[in-house]
PyMOL Python script that loads the backbone (N, CA, C, O; Angstrom):
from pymol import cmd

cmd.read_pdbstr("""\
ATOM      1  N   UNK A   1       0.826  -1.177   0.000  1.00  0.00           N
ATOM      2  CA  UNK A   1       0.000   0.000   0.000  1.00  0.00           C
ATOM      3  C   UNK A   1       0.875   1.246   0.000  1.00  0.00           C
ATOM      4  O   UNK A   1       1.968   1.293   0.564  1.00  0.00           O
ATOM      5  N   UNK A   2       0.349   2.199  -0.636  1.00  0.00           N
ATOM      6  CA  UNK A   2       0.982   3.531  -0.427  1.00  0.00           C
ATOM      7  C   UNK A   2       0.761   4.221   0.612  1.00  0.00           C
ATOM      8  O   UNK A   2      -0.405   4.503   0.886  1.00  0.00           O
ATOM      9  N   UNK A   3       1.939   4.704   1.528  1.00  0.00           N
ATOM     10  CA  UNK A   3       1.791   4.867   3.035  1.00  0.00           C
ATOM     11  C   UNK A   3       0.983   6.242   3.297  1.00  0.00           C
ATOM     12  O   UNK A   3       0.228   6.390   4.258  1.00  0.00           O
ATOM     13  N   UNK A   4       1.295   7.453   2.097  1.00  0.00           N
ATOM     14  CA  UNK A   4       0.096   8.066   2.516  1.00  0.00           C
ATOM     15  C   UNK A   4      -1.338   8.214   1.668  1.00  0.00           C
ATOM     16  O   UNK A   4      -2.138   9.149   1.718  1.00  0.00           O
ATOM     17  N   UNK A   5      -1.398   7.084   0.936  1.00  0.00           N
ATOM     18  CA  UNK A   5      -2.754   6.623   0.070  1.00  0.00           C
ATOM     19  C   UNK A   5      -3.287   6.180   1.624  1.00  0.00           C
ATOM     20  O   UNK A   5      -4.176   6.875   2.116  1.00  0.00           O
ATOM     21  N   UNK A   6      -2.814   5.163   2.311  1.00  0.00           N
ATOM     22  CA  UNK A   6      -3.066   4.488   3.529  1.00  0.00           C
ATOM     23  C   UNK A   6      -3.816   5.303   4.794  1.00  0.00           C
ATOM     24  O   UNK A   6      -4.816   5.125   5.490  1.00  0.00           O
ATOM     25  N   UNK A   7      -2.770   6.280   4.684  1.00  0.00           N
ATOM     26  CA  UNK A   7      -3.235   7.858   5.795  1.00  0.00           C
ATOM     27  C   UNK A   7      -4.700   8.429   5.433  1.00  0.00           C
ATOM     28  O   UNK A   7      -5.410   8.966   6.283  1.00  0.00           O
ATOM     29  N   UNK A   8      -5.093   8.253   4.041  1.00  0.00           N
ATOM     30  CA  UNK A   8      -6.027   9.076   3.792  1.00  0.00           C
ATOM     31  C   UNK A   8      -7.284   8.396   3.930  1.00  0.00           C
ATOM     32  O   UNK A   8      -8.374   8.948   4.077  1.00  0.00           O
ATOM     33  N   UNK A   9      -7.011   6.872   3.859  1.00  0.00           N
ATOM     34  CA  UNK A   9      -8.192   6.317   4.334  1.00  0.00           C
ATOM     35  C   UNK A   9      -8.326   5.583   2.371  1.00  0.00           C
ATOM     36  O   UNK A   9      -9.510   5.523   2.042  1.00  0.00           O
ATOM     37  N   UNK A  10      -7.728   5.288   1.678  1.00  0.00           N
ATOM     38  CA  UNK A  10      -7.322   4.490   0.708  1.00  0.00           C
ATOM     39  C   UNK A  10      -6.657   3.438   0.686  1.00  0.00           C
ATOM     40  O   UNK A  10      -5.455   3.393   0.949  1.00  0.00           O
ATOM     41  N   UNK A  11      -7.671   2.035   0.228  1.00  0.00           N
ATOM     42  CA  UNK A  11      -7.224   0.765   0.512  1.00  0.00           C
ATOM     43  C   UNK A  11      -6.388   0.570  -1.110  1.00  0.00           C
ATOM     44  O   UNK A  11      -5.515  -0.297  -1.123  1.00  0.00           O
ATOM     45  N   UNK A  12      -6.552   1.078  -1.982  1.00  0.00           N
ATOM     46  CA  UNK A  12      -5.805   0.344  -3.529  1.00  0.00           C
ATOM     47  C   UNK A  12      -4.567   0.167  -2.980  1.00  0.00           C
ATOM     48  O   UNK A  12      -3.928   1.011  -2.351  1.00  0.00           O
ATOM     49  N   UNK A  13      -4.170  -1.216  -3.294  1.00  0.00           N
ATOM     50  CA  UNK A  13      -2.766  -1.749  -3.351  1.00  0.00           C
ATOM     51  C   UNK A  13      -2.019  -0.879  -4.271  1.00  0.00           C
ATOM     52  O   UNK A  13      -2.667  -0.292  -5.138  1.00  0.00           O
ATOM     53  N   UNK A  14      -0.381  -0.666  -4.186  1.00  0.00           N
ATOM     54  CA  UNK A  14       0.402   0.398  -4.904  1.00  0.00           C
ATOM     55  C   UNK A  14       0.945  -0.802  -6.050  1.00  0.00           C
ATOM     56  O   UNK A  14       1.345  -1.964  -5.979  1.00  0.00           O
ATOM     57  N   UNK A  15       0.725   0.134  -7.053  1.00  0.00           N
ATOM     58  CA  UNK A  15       1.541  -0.724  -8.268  1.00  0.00           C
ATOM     59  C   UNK A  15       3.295  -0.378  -8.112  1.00  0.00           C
ATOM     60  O   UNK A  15       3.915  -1.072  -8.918  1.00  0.00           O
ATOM     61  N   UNK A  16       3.903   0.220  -7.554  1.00  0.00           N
ATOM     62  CA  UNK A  16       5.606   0.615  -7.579  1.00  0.00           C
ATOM     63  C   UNK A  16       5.395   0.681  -6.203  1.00  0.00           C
ATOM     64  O   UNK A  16       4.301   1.008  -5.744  1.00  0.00           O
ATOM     65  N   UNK A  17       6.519   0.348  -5.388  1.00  0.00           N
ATOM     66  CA  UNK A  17       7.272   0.451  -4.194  1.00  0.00           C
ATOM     67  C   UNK A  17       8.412   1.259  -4.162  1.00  0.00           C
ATOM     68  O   UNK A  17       9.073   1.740  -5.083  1.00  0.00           O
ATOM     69  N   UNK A  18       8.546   1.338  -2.777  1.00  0.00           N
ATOM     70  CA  UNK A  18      10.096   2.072  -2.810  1.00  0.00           C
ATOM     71  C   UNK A  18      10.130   1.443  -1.314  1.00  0.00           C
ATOM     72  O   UNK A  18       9.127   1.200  -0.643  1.00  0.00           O
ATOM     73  N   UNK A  19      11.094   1.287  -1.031  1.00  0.00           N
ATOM     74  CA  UNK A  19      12.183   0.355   0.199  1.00  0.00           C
ATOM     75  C   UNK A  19      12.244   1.285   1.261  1.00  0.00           C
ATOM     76  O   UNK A  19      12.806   2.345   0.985  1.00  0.00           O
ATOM     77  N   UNK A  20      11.895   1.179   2.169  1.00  0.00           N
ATOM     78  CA  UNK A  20      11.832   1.816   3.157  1.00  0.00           C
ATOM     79  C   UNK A  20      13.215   2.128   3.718  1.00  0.00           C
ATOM     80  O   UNK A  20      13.670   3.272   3.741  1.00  0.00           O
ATOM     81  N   UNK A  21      13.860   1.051   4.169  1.00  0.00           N
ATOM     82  CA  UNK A  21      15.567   0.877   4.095  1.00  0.00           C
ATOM     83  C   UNK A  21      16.215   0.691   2.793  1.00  0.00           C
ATOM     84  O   UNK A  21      16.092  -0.332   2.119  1.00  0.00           O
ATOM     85  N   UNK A  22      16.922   1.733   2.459  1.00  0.00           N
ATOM     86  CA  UNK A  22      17.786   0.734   1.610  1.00  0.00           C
ATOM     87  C   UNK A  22      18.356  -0.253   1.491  1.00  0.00           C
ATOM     88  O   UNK A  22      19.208  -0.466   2.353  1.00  0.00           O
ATOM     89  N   UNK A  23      18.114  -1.605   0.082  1.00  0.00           N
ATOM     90  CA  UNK A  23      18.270  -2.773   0.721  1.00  0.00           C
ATOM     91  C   UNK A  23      19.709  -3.068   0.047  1.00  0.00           C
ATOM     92  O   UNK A  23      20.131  -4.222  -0.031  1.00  0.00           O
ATOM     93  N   UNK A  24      20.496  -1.866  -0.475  1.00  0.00           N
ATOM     94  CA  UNK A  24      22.011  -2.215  -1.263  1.00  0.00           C
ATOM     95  C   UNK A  24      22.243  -3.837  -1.374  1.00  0.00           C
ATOM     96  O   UNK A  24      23.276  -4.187  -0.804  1.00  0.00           O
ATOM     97  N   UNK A  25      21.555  -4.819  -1.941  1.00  0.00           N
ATOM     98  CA  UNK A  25      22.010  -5.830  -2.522  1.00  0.00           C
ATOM     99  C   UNK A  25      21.229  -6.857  -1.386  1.00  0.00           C
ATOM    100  O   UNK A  25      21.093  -8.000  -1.821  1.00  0.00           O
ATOM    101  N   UNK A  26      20.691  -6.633   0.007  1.00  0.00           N
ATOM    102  CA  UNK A  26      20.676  -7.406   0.744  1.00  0.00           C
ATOM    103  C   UNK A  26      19.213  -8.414   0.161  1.00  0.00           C
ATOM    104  O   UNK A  26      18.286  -7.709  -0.240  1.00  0.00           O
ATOM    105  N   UNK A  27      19.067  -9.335   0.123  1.00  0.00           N
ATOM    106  CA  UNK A  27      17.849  -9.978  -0.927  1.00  0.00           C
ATOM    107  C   UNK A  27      17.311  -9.958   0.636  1.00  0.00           C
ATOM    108  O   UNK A  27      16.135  -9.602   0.708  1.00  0.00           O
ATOM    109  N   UNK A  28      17.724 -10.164   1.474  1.00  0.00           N
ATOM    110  CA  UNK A  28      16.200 -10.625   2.628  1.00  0.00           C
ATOM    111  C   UNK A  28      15.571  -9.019   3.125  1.00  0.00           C
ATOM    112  O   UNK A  28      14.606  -8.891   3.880  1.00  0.00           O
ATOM    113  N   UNK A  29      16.258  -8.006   2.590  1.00  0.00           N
ATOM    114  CA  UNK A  29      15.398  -7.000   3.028  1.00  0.00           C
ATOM    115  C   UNK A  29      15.164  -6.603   1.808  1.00  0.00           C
ATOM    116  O   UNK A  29      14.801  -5.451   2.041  1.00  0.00           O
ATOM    117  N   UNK A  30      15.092  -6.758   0.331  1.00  0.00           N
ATOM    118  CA  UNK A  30      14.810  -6.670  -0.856  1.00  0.00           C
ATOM    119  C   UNK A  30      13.587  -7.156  -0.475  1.00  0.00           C
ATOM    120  O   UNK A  30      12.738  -6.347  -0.099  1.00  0.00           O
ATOM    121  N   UNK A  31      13.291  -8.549  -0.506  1.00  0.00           N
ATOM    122  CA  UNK A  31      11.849  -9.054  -0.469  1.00  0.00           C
ATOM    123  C   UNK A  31      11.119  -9.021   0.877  1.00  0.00           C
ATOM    124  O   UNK A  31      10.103  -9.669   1.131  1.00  0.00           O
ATOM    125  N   UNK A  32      11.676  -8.297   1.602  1.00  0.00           N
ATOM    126  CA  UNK A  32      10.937  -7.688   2.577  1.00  0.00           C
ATOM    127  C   UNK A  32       9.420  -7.375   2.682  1.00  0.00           C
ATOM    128  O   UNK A  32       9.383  -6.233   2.226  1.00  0.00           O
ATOM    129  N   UNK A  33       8.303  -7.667   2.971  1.00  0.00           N
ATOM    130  CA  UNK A  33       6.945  -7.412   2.816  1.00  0.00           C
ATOM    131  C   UNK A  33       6.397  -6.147   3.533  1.00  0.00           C
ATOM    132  O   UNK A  33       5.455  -5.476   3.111  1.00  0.00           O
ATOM    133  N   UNK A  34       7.149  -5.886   4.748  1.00  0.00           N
ATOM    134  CA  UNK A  34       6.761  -5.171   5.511  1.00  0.00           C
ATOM    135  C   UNK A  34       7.339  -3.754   5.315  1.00  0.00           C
ATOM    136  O   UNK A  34       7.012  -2.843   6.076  1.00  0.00           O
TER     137      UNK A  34
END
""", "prot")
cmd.dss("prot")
cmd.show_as("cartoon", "prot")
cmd.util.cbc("prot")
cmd.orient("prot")
């Protein structure tokens, strides 16, 4: 979800992400869900 689509009271799932941490190469925080 888009975190402030989320704030506004908007459930559409986000088509693009962006990484909360940068995950420089690390694959277990790459596929990170959370």
């Amino acid at each position: 979800m888009c975190i402030e689509c989320e704030r506004a009271g908007d459930t559409t799932p986000a088509n693009e992400v962006d990484h909360i941490k940068p995950h420089r190469g690390n694959y277990a925080l790459f596929w990170d869900m959370s």
